[in-house]
Every structure is written in C-alpha cells, then in structure tokens.
C-alpha positions as CSV (number, residue, x, y, z in Angstrom):
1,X,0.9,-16.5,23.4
2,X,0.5,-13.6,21.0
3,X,-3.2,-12.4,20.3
4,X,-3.9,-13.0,16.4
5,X,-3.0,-10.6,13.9
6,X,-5.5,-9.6,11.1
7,X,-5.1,-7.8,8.0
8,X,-7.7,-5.2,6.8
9,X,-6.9,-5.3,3.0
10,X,-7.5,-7.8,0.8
11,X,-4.2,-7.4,-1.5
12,X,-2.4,-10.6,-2.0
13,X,1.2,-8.5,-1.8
14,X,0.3,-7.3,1.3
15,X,0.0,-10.9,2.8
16,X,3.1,-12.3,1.0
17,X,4.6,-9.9,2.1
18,X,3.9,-10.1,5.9
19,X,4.3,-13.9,5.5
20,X,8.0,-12.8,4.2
21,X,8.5,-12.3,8.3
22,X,7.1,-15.0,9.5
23,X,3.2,-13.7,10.0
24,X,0.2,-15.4,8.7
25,X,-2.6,-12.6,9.2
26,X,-5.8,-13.5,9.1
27,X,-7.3,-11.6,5.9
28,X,-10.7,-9.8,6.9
29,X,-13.2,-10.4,4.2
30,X,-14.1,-7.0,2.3
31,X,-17.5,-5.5,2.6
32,X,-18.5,-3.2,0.1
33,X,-15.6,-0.1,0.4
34,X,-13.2,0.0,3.6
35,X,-13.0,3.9,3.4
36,X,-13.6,6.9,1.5
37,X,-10.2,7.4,-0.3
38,X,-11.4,10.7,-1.9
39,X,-7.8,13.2,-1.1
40,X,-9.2,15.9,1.3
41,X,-8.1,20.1,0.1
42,X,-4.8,20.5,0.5
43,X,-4.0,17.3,1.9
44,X,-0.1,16.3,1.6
45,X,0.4,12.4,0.0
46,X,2.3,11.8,3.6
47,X,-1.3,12.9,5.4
48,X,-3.3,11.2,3.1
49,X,-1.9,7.6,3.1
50,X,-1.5,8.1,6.8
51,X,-5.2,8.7,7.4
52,X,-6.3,6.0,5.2
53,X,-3.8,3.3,6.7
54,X,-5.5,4.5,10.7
55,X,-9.2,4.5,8.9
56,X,-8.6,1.0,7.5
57,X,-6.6,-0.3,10.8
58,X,-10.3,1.1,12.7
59,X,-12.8,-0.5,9.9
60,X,-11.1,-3.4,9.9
61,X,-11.3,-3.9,13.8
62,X,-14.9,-3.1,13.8
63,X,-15.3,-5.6,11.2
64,X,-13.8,-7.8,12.9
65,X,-15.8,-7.2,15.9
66,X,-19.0,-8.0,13.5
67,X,-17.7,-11.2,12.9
68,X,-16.9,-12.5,16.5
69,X,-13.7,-13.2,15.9
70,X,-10.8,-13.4,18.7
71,X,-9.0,-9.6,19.9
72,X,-6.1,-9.2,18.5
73,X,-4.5,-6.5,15.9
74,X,-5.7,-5.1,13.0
75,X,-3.3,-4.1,10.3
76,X,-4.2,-1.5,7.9
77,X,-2.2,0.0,4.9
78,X,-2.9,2.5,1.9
79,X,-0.2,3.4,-0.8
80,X,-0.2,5.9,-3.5
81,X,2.4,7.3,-6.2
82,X,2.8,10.9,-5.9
83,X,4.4,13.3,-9.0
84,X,4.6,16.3,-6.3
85,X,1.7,16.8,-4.8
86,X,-0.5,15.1,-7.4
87,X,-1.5,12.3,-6.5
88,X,-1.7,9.1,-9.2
89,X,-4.0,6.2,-7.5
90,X,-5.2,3.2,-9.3
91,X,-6.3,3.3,-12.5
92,X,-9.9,3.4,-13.6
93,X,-9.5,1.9,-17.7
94,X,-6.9,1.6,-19.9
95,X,-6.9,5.2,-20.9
96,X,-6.1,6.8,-17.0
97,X,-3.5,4.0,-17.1
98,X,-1.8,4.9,-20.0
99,X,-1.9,8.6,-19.3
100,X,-0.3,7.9,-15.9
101,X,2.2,5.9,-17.1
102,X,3.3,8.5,-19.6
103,X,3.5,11.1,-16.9
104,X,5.8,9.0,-15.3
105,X,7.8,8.1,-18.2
106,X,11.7,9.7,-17.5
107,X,10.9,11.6,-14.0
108,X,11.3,10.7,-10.6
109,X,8.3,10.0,-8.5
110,X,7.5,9.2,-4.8
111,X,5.1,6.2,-3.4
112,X,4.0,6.7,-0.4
113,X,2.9,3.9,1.7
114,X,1.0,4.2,5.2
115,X,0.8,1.7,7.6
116,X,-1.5,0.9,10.9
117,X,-2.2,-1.0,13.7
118,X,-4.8,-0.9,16.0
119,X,-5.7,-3.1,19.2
120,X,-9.3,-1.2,19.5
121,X,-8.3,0.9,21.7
122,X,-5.0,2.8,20.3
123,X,-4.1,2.8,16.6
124,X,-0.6,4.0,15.8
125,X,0.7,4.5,12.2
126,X,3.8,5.3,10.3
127,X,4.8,6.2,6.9
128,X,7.5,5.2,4.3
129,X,8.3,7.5,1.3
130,X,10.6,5.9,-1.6
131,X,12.0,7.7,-4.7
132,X,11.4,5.8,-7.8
133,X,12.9,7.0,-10.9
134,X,11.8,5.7,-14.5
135,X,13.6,5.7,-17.7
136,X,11.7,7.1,-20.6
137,X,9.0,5.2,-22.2
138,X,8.2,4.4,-25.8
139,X,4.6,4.5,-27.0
140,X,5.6,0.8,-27.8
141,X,6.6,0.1,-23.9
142,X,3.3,1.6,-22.3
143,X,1.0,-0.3,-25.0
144,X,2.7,-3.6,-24.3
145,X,3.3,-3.1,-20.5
146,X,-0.7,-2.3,-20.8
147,X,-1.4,-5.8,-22.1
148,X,0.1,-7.5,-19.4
149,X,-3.2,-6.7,-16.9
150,X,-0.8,-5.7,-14.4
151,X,-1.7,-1.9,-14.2
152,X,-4.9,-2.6,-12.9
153,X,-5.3,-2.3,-9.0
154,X,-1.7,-0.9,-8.4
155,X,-1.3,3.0,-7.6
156,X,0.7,4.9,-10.4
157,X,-0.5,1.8,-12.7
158,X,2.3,-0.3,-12.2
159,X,3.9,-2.8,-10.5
160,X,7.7,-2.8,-8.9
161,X,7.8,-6.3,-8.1
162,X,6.3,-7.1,-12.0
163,X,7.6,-6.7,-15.1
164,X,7.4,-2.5,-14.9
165,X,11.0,-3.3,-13.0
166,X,11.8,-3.1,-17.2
167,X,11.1,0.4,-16.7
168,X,12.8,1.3,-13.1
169,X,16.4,2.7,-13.4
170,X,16.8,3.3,-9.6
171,X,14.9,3.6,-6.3
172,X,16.1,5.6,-3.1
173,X,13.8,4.0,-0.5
174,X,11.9,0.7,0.9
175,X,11.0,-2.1,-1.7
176,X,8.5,-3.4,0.4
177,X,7.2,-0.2,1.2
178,X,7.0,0.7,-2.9
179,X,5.4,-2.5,-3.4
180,X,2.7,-1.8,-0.6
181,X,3.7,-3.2,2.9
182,X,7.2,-1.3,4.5
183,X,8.5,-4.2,6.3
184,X,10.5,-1.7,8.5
185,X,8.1,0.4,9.3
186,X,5.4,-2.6,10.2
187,X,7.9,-4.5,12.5
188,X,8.3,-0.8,14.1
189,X,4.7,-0.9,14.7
190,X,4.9,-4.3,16.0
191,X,7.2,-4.0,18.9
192,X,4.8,-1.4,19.8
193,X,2.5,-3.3,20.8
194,X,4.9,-5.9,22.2
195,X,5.6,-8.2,19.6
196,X,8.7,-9.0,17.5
197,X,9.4,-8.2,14.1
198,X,8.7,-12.2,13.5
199,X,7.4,-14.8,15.4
C-alpha cells in the first residue's frame, strides 16, 4: 500500500493533470504565500523554477505536518515563461498582461516548469524546458484574448491548453510540462521514491 500523495499548489491544472495518470493528490489548503517567488541576481529560469518547485515540495510537507495528516509525498511545482533570461510570471492587471503578450507576439519563448517531491526527509526535483513559438499578434487578438479572463494566474499570461492555442504555431517540448505539470518528468520522480508512473 502506497503512502498518500499530496499536492502543494492549489492550481486545478496541476491536479487534472496528475489525475490524467491515474493519481488523486490530496490538495494542501493554501496559507497565506507558499514561497517567496522574488528571482534571486543572476538566477537562470532553470535555477529559479527548480528552487521554487524544492521550496514548495518542503512548505508543503511542513504544512502538512501542521495538519496531522498521514506521511506520505508532497508534490511541488513552479512554472514560468522565459524570453531569454527575462523572466515573464503571472500577470498583475490587464496592462502587465497585455505588454507580455505583445512581447511574445511572433518570437519563440521557453516555459520552464520545475517539479518536486519530497518524503520529509529527501526532496528531489527535475526540470522540463519547452520551446513555444507564437505567430504575430494583432492589437485586435491581445484585446480580445484579454477578455476571455484567462491571462490571469498563468505565467507569460496565457494559457496553452485555452484558447491562446489560436496563437501557438509550434511547440518543441512537453505539453504537460508547458501547461504546468511535466508528466515525464513527475512519473521520473515517482519511481524514485518507488512508485509507478500510475497506480
């Protein structure tokens, strides 16, 4: 019998998306803000995501400790879109939205998506970079892609799996990883710590 697994973010994608192999995670209720996600000097998108992912993996277990509830592993993930090294998190109003949306307007970008798992004692993590490229976008596109409240707690201010696909021409990397949980890269993690991929 498997200890339970819990998932330290409260994003509904992330769940569906762990659901998609066959886990139901127990969601650990939010308190307040899981980290700091403030990018450290000179920290590379890869390093940052990664750290994030580990810190939310180690919140989430003590949180979980807080609660009572049974050991088990804590899952932990952070994603952000990076135009080199800049990097474009969520969006604050409508006006950070539409400026990121026009720097991303006929370019290529990378999202960068860190995953974690700890059992409380040793947290292990691993990353998953996709190429996403955009065809340019009309004034007209960004205005009406703005009404559709999607923008609003997505990195880059957009979602892949919503109706910015309109916008996507191509991607070179993991779907599930762009949309904020790489399945890969999380059954990887997994079998670490002797589970399957799916139950």
């Amino acid at each position: 019998m498997l200890a339970p697994l819990y998932l330290a973010s409260q994003s509904p994608r992330r769940r569906a998306l762990l659901a998609q192999l066959g886990w139901e995670a127990q969601v650990l209720p939010l308190e307040g803000e899981w980290v700091d996600e403030t990018p450290r000097p000179d920290e590379s998108p890869t390093d940052y995501v990664l750290r994030l992912a580990r810190a939310k993996a180690e919140t989430g277990w003590r949180r979980r400790e807080s609660m009572a509830l049974p050991p088990g592993l804590v899952l932990g993930a952070d994603t952000t879109v990076a135009l080199g090294e800049a990097l474009l998190g969520k969006p604050r109003d409508a006006d950070e939205a539409r400026h990121m949306l026009r720097r991303l307007s006929g370019r290529m970008h990378e999202v960068h998506t860190g995953v974690a798992l700890t059992d409380g004692t040793r947290t292990h993590a691993l990353c998953s970079t996709s190429r996403v490229w955009f065809a340019a976008l009309a004034d007209e596109d960004v205005e009406r892609y703005l009404a559709t409240e999607e923008p609003w707690d997505k990195a880059g201010a957009y979602a892949y799996q919503g109706r910015a696909a309109a916008f996507i021409e191509r991607i070179d990397g993991s779907a599930s990883g762009i949309i904020g949980l790489p399945l890969f890269e999380t059954a990887r993690l997994l079998s670490v710590f002797g589970y399957p991929p799916f139950p």
